[in-house]
C-alpha positions, 0 to 999 in steps of 0.5 A: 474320606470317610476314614478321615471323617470318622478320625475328625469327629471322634473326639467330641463323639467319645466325652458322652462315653467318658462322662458315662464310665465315670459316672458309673463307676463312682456309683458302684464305688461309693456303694463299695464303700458305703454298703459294708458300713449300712450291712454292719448297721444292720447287724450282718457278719464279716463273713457275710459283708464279704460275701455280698459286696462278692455278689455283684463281682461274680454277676459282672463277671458271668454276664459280661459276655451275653451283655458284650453279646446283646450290645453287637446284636441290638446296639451299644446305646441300648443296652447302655441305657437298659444297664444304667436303668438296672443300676438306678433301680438297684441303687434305690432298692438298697439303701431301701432295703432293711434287711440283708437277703433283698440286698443280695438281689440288689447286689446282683443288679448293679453287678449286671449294670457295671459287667453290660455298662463296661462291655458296651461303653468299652465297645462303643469307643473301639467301634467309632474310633480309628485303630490309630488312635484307639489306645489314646482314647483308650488311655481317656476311658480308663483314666475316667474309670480310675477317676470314678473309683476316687471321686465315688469314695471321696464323696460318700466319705464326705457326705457321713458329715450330714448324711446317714447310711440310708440316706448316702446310698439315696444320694449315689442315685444321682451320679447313675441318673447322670449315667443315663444322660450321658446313655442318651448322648452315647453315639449309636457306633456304625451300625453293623449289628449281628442278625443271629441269636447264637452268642457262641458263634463270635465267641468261638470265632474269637477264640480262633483268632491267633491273640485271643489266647495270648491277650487273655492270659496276660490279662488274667495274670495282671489282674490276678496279682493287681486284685490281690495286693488291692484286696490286702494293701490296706490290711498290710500298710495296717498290720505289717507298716502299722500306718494309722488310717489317715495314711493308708489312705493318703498312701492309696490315693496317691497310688490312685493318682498315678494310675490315672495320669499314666493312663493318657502317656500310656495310650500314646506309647500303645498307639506308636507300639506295633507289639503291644504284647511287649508293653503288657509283658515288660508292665506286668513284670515290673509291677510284679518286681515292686510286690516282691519288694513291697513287704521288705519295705517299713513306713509310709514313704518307701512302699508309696514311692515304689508303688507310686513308681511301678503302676505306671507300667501296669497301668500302661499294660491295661491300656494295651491289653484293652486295644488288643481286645478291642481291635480282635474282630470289628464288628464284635467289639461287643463280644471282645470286650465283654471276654475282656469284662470276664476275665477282668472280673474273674481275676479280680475275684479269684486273686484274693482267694488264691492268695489270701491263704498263703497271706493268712498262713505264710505273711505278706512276704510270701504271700506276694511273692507268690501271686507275682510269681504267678502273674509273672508265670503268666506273662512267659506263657503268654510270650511263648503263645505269642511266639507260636502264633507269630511262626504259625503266620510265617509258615503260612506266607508261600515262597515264590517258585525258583528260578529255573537253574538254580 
């Protein structure tokens, strides 16, 4: 009975958790876009822009785990509501800021707000939802995440019509104070909550479990090629498809848009797959095909059809790798998902500057081919880990005696 209660009330439950992504990630979004901009106002350098928007990539990324850490041992909606509070100050602190060294520590804060508001909403959703149904649910909160990355940009490209800089990164506030509200909303999950201040206990226990390994690499390996070809898709449809800006933007978009919508029909085929590994491998591997293909292509039309028509696959994986992660240990659904934030962010970070070299000596050609060939790579090794731990469970499954005469 209380099975059936937790799947009958975790619907209107999880729209708190929804809404809070979104709005986090529409702020963090249009900072993305708006920060560079306000930081050449001020006379900072390319290489330094880059450096600082690196910033809060690289925070995110060290402090998922301790963040997934705090959200086990004191609560999901604590350490939510904390994180949101950290993004709000931030977000004053540097459209205040006038000079560049305050923005590094500003962008340092919001990377602590977007690394701890992943790993608690992400976990609060797996600690309240059935395994049944996680990967639908999961399918909502990614596709409300990819929403945020739309909206936020959309919204700080339009309010440059009656706004300036300072005073745009002024208004993102409001979409972090509609994330507190949506913290306050946030359910408070089952309660089982750690009693010890050891962070690497659940981290070593996690990483005993037969898919930690295997999930781990296949998320590395999608989100390695999926940060390259974001971080260099605008500078190729520029320099190789020489599209005018109105149309590498219209071609991102679109891209947006399946991503998102794949996201509810990729939860339900997660929830009715019994191995998951298949759809993160089967996705991954098509997406890579399409990035191999994508440089052979000219115009507008035929790379935002092929990757209009190859995201889906990814978009599908990321949903599988998330229920993975999220079902590795109840209870630890903080911990699971902040491994998840880390690996998510070091990838997004380490492809670029893995790749971008050969991309800046070699072209696009073979600079995508390689990072698919890498990600594909990951995908086999990530089978073959899958295949170990799969015999390991046979051999452990004991034969009844036989027979006497046989």
């Amino acid at each position: 009975m209380r099975r059936y209660r937790r799947s009958e009330m975790a619907a209107p439950r999880t729209l708190p958790i929804y809404l809070g992504l979104g709005s986090v990630f529409a702020a963090v979004a249009a900072r993305n876009f708006l920060l560079p901009l306000r930081a050449h106002e001020l006379g900072v350098g390319r290489a330094e822009i880059g450096l600082l928007v690196a910033a809060s990539t690289l925070t995110a990324a060290v402090l998922s785990v301790p963040a997934g850490f705090l959200a086990d041992r004191f609560g999901k909606r604590r350490l939510l509501i904390v994180s949101v509070l950290a993004g709000l100050v931030s977000e004053i602190g540097v459209a205040a800021s006038t000079t560049v060294v305050p923005m590094y520590f500003w962008q340092a804060l919001v990377g602590v707000c977007a690394g701890a508001a992943q790993a608690a909403l992400f976990a609060a959703l797996a600690d309240i939802v059935p395994a049944q149904r996680l990967g639908r649910s999961m399918g909502w909160l990614t596709l409300a995440l990819q929403f945020g990355f739309l909206a936020g940009p959309a919204a700080a490209g339009l309010s440059q019509q009656f706004m300036n800089l300072e005073q745009a990164l002024f208004a993102t506030t409001a979409l972090f104070a509609i994330a507190l509200v949506m913290s306050f909303l946030t359910p408070a999950g089952l309660g089982h909550h750690l009693r010890t201040w050891d962070m690497l206990s659940p981290v070593r226990r996690l990483a005993r479990l037969p898919g930690f390994w295997a999930a781990s690499l296949g998320l590395l390996g999608a989100t390695l090629l999926w940060g390259t070809v974001q971080a260099y898709l605008p500078l190729f449809a520029k320099e190789q498809l020489q599209l005018p800006a109105t149309q590498i933007g219209y071609m991102l978009a679109i891209q947006a848009v399946f991503n998102g919508l794949a996201r509810l029909p990729g939860g339900r085929l997660v929830d009715a797959a019994a191995r998951k590994g298949r759809i993160v491998f089967v996705g991954v591997v098509s997406y890579a095909l399409a990035v191999v293909l994508l440089p052979h292509l000219s115009g507008f039309w035929a790379p935002t059809v092929l990757l209009s028509l190859a995201v889906p696959a990814l978009a599908t994986a990321y949903v599988a790798l998330s229920v993975v992660f999220g079902n590795l240990s109840p209870g630890e659904q903080g911990v699971a998902m902040g491994l998840y934030g880390t690996v998510l962010y070091l990838g997004l970070g380490a492809g670029p500057a893995l790749f971008g070299p050969i991309l800046q000596r070699s072209g696009y050609a073979a600079g995508f081919t390689f990072a698919a060939l890498v990600s594909v790579a990951c995908m086999f090794v990530m089978a073959g880990l899958r295949f170990q731990a799969a015999a390991r469970r046979a051999g452990t499954v004991r034969l009844p005696p036989a027979s006497p005469g046989t």
